[in-house]
VODO-710475 format. One record per atom (N, C-alpha, C): residue number from 1; x, y, z; atom name. Coordinates in Angstrom, 3 decimals, padded with zeros to 6 digits. Atoms other than C-alpha are relative to their C-alpha. Last residue first. Layout:
<sites>
 num       c1       c2       c3 atome
 NUM        X        Y        Z    CA
...
</sites>
This chain:
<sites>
 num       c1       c2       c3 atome
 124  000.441 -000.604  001.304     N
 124  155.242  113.350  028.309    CA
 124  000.912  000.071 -001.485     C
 123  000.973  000.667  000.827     N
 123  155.315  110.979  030.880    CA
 123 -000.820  000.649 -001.319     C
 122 -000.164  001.109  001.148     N
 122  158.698  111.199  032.273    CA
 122 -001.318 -000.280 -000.726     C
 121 -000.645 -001.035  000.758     N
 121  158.143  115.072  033.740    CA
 121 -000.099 -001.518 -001.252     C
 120  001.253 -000.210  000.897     N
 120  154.696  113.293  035.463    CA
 120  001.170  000.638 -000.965     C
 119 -000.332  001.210  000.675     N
 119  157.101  112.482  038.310    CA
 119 -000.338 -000.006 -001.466     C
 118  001.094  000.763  000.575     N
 118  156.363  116.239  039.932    CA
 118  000.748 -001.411 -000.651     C
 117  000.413 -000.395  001.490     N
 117  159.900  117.520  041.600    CA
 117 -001.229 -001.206 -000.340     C
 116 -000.996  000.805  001.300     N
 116  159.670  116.844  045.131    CA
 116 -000.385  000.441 -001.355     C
 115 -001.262 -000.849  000.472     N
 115  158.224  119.488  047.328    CA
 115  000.679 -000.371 -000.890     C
 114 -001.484  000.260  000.151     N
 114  154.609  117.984  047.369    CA
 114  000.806  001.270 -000.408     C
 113 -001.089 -001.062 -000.517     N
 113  151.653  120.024  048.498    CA
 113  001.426 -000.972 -000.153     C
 112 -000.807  000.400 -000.964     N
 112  149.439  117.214  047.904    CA
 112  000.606  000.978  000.534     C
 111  000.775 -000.570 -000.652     N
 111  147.548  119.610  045.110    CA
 111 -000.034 -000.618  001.773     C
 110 -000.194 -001.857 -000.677     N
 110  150.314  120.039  043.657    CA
 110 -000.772 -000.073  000.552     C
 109 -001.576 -000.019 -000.785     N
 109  150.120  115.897  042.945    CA
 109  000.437  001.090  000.528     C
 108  000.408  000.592 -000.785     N
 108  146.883  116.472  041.330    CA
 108  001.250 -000.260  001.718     C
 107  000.789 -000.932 -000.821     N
 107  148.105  119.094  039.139    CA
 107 -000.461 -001.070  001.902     C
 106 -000.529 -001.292 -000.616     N
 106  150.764  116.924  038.075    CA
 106 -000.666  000.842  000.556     C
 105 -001.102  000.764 -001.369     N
 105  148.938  113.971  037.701    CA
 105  000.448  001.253  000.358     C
 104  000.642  000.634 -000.863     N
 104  146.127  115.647  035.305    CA
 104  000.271 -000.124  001.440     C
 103 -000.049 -001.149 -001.058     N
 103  149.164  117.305  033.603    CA
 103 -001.288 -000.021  000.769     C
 102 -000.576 -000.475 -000.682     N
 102  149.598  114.199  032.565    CA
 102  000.199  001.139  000.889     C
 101  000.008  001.168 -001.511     N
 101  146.731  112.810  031.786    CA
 101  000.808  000.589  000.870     C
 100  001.196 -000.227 -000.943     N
 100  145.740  116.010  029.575    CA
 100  000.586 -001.169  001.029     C
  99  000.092 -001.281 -000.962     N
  99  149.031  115.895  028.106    CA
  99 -000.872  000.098  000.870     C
  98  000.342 -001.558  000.122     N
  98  148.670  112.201  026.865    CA
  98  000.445  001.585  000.868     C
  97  001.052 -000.365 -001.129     N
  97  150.714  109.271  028.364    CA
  97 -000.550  001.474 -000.625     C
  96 -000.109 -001.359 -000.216     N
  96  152.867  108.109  025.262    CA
  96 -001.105  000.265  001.141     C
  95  000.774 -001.396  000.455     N
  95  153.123  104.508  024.046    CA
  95  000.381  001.338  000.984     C
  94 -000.240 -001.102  001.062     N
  94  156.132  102.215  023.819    CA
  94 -000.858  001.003  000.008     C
  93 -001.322 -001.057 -000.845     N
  93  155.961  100.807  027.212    CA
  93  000.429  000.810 -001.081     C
  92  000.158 -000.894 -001.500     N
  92  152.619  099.636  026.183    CA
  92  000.682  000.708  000.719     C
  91  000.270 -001.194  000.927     N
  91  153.754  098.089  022.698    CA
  91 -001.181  000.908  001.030     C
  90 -001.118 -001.343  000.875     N
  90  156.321  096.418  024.479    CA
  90 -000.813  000.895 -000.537     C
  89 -001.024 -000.635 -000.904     N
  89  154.075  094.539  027.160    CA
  89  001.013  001.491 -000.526     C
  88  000.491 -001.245 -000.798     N
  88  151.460  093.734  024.618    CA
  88  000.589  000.448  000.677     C
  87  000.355 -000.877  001.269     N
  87  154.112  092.002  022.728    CA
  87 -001.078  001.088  000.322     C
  86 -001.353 -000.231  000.490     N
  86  155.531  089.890  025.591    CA
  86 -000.604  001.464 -000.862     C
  85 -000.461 -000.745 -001.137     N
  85  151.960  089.098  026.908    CA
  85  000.500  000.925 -000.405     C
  84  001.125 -001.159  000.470     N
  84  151.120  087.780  023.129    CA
  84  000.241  001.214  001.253     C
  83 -000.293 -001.087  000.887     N
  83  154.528  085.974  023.643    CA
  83 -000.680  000.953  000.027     C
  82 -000.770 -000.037 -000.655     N
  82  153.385  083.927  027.355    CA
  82  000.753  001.239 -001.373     C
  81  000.464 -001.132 -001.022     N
  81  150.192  083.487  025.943    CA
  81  001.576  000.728  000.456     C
  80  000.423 -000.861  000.704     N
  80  151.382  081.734  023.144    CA
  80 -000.389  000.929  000.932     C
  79 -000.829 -000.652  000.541     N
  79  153.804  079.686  025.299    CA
  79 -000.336  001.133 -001.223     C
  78 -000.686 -001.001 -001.101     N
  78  150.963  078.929  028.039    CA
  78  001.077  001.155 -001.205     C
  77 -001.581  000.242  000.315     N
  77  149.213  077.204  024.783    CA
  77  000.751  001.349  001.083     C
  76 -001.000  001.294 -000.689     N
  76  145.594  076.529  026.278    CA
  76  000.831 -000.200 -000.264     C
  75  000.380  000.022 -001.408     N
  75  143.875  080.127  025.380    CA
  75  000.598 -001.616  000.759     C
  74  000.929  001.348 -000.287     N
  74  144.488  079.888  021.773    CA
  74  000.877 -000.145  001.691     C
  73 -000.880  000.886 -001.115     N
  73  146.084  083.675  021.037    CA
  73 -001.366 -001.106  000.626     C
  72 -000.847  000.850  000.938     N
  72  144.419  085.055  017.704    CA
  72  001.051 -000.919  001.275     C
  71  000.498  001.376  000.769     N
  71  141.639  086.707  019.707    CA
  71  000.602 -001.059 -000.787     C
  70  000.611  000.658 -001.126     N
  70  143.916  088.381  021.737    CA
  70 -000.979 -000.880  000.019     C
  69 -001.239  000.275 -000.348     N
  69  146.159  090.271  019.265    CA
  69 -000.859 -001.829  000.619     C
  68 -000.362  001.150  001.022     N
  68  143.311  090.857  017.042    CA
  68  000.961 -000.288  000.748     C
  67  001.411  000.805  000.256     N
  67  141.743  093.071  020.464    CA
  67  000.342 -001.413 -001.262     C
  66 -000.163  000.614 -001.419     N
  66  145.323  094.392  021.685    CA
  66 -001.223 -000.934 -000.322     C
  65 -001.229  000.580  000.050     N
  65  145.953  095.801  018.087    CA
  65 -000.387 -001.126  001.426     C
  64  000.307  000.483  001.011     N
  64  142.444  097.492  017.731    CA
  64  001.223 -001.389  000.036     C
  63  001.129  000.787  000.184     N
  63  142.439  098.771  021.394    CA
  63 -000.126 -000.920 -001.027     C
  62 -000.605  001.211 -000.024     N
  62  146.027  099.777  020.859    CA
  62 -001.172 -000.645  000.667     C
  61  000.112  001.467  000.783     N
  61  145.833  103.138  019.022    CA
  61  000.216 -001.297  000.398     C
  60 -001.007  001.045  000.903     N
  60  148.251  105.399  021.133    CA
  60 -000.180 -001.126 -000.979     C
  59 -001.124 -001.183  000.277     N
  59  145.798  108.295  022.565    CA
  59  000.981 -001.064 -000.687     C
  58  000.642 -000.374  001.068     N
  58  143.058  105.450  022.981    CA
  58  001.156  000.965 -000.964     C
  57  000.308  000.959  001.248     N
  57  144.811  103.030  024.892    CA
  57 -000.700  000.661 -001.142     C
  56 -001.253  000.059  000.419     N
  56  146.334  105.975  027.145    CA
  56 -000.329 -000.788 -001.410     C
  55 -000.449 -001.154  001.077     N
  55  142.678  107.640  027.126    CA
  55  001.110 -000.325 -000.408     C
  54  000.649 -000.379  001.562     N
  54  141.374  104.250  028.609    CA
  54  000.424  001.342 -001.280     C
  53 -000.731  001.383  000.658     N
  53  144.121  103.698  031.122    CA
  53 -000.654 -000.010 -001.403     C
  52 -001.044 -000.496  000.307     N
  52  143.288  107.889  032.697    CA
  52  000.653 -001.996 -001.079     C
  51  000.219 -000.957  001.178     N
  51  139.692  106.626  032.469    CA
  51  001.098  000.605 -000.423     C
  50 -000.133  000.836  000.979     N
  50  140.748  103.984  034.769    CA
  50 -000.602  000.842 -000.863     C
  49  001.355  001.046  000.164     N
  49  141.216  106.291  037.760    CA
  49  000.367 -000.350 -001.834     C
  48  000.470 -000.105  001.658     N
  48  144.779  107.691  038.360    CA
  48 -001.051 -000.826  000.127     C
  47 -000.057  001.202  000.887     N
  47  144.312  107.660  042.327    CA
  47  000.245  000.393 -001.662     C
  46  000.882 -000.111  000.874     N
  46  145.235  110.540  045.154    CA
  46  000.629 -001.310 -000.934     C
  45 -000.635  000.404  001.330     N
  45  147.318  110.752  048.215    CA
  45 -001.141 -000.382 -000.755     C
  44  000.603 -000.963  001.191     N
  44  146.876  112.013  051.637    CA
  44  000.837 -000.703 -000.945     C
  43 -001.224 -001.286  000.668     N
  43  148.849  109.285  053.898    CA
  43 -001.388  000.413 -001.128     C
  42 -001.020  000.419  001.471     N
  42  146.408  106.400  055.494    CA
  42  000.511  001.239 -000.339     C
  41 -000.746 -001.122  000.585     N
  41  145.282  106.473  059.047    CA
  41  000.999 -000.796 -000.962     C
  40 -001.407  000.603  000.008     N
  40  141.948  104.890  059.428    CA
  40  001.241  000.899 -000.462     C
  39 -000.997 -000.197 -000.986     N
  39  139.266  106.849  060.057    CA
  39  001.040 -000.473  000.357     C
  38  000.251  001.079 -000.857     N
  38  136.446  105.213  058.006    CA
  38  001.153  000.463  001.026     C
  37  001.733 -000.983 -000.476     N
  37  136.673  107.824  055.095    CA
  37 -000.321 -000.797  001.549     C
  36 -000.284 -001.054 -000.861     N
  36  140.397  106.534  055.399    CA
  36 -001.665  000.546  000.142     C
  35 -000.596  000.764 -001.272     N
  35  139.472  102.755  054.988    CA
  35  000.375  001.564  000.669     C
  34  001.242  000.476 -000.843     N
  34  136.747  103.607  052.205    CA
  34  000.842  000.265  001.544     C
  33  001.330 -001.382 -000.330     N
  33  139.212  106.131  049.982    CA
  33 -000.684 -000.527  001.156     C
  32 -000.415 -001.198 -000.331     N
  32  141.992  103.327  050.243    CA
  32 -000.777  001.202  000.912     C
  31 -000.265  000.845 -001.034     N
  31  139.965  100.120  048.974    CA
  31  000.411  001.144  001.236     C
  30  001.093 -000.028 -000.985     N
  30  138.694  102.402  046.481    CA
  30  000.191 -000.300  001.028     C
  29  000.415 -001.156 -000.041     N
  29  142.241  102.663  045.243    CA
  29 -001.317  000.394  000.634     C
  28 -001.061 -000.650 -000.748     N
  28  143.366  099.375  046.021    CA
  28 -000.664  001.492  000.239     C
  27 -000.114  000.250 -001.118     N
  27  140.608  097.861  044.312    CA
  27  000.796  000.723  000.764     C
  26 -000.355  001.019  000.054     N
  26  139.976  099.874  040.975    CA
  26 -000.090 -000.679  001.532     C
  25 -001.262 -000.270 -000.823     N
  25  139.757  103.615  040.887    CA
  25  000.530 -001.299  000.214     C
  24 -000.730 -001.165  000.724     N
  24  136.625  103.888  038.439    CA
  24  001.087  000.100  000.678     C
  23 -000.509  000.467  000.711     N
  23  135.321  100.317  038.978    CA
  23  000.282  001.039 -000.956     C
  22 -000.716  000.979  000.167     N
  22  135.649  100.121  042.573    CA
  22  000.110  000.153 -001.450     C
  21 -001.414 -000.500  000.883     N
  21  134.923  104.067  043.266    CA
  21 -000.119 -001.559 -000.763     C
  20  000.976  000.205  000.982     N
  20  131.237  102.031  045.298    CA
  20  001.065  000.902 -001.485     C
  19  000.768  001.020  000.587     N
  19  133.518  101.260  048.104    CA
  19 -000.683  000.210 -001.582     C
  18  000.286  000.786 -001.222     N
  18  134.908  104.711  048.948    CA
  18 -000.447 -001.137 -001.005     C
  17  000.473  001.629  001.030     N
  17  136.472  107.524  047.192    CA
  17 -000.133 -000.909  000.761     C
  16  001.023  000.097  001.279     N
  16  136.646  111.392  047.482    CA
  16 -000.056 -000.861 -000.486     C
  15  001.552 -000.611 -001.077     N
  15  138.941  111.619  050.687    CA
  15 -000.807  000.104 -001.099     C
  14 -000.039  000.966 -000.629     N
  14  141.873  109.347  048.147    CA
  14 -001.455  000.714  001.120     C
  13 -000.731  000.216 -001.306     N
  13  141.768  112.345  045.783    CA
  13 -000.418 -001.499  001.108     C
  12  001.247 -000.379 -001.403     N
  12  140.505  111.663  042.724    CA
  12  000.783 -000.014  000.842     C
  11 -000.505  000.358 -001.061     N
  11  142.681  111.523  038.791    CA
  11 -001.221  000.290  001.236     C
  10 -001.039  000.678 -000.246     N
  10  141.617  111.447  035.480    CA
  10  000.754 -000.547  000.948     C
   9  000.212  001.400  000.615     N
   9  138.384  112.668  035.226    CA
   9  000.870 -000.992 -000.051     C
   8  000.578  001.697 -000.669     N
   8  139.459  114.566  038.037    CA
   8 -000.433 -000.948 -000.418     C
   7 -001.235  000.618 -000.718     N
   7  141.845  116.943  036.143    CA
   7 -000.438 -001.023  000.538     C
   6 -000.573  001.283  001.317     N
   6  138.959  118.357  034.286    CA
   6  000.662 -000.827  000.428     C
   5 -001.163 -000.049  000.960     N
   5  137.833  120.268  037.679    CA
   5  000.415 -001.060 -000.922     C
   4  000.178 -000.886  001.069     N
   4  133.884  120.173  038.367    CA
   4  001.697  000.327 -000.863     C
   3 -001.574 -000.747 -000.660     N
   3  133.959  116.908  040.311    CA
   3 -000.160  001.151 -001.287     C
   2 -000.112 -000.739  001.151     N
   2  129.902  115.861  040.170    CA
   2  001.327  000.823  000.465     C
   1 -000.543 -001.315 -000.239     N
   1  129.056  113.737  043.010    CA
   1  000.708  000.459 -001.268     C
</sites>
């Protein structure tokens, strides 16, 4: 199915995802779409799909960094793993969530009909 607003490359509503979402919405998120398409009652609410994780890694440079990071960590020292973690951890909470993602979320999130202020203010 072909979503014609920009916003959905980034985000889907939870009634627009079932089983075969898994490796654009992940588990949970497909998991979600299937169980309400199926009549279960879950709360309206929508996914960041993994194209919104790919534009973060792209928008901040850390494919290149995360890739020598990860080949240089020897896979049977817990305490190298346990830094390289460390170091991907920080230089993930250091990047920036693009505009497009964000106002991705935010639209997506209006389109809940929330009253609360959008979340999406911290991610720009």
């Amino acid at each position: 199915m072909k979503i014609k607003d920009s916003h959905k490359d980034f985000t889907r509503s939870l009634n627009d995802l079932g089983s075969d979402d898994l490796l654009i919405a992940d588990g949970k998120g497909s998991g979600l779409g299937e169980m309400l398409n199926a009549g279960l009652p879950v709360p309206d609410g929508f996914v960041v799909l993994t194209r919104a994780y790919h534009d973060f890694v792209v928008h901040n440079g850390l494919y290149e960094p995360v890739r020598v990071l990860l080949e240089d960590v020897p896979t049977d020292d817990p305490a190298c793993i346990a830094e390289a973690a460390h170091i991907l951890k920080n230089q993930f909470i250091a990047g920036n969530i693009s505009t497009q993602v964000a106002e991705a979320i935010s639209r997506a999130y209006d389109e809940l009909g929330g009253d609360g202020p959008s979340r999406t203010d911290g991610f720009t």
